[in-house]
C-alpha positions as CSV (number, residue, x, y, z in Angstrom):
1,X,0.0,0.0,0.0
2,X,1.1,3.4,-0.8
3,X,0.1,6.9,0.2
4,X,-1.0,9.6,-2.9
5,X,-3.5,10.2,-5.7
6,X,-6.3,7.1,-6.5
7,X,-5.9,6.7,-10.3
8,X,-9.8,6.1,-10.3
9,X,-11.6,8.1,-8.9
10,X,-8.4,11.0,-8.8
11,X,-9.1,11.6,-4.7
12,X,-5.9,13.0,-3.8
13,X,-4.0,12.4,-0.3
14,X,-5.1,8.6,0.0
15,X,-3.9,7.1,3.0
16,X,-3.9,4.2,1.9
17,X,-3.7,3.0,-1.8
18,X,-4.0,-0.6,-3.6
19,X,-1.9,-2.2,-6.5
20,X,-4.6,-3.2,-9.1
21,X,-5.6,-4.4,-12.5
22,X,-8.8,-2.8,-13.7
23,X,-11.5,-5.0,-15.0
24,X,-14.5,-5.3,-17.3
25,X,-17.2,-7.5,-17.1
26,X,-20.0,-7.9,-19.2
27,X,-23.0,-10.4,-17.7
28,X,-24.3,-13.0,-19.7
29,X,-27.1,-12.2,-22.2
30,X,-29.7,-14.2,-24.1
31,X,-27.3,-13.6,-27.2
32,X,-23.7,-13.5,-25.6
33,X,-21.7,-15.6,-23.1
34,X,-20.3,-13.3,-20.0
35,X,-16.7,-11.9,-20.3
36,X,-13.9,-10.7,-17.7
37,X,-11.3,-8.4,-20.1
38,X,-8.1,-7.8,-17.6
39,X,-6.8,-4.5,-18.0
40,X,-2.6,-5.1,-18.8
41,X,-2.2,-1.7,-17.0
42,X,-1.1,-1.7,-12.9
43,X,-3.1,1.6,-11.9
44,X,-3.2,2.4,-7.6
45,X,-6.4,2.3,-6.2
46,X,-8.0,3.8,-2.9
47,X,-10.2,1.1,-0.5
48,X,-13.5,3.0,-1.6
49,X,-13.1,2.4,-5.3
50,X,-11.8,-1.1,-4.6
51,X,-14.8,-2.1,-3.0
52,X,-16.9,-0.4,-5.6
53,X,-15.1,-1.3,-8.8
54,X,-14.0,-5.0,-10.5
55,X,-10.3,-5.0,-10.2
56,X,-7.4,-7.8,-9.8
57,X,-5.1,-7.3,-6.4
58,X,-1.8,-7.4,-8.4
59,X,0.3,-10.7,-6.6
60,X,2.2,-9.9,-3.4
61,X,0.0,-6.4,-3.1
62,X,-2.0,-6.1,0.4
63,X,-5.1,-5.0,0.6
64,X,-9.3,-6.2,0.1
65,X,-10.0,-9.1,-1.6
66,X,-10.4,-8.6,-5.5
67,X,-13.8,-8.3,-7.2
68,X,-14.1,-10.2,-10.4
């Protein structure tokens, strides 16, 4: 964890911020099977948007479990 800007949401002066890969989900349809798309950039996240927002913890990183 590091202190600084979240590269999400842009709140500045994070206390505490997360070592993620962003990613997008799309729910399965009538017409489509569901995907996950990983995100090859590392961005850091604060614990609001990480609890908000799909996102891989990148390995060895601390923080709240990762929401697919």
């Amino acid at each position: 964890m590091e202190n600084g800007t979240c590269e999400s949401c842009g709140t500045v002066g994070c206390d505490d911020l997360f070592t993620v890969q962003r990613l997008y989900v799309t729910p399965e349809s009538w017409d489509r099977e569901p995907t996950v798309i990983r995100v090859d950039d590392i961005e850091r996240w604060c614990a609001a948007c990480t609890a908000h927002y799909p996102h891989q913890l990148v390995s060895g990183g601390d923080g709240p479990a990762a929401r697919p």
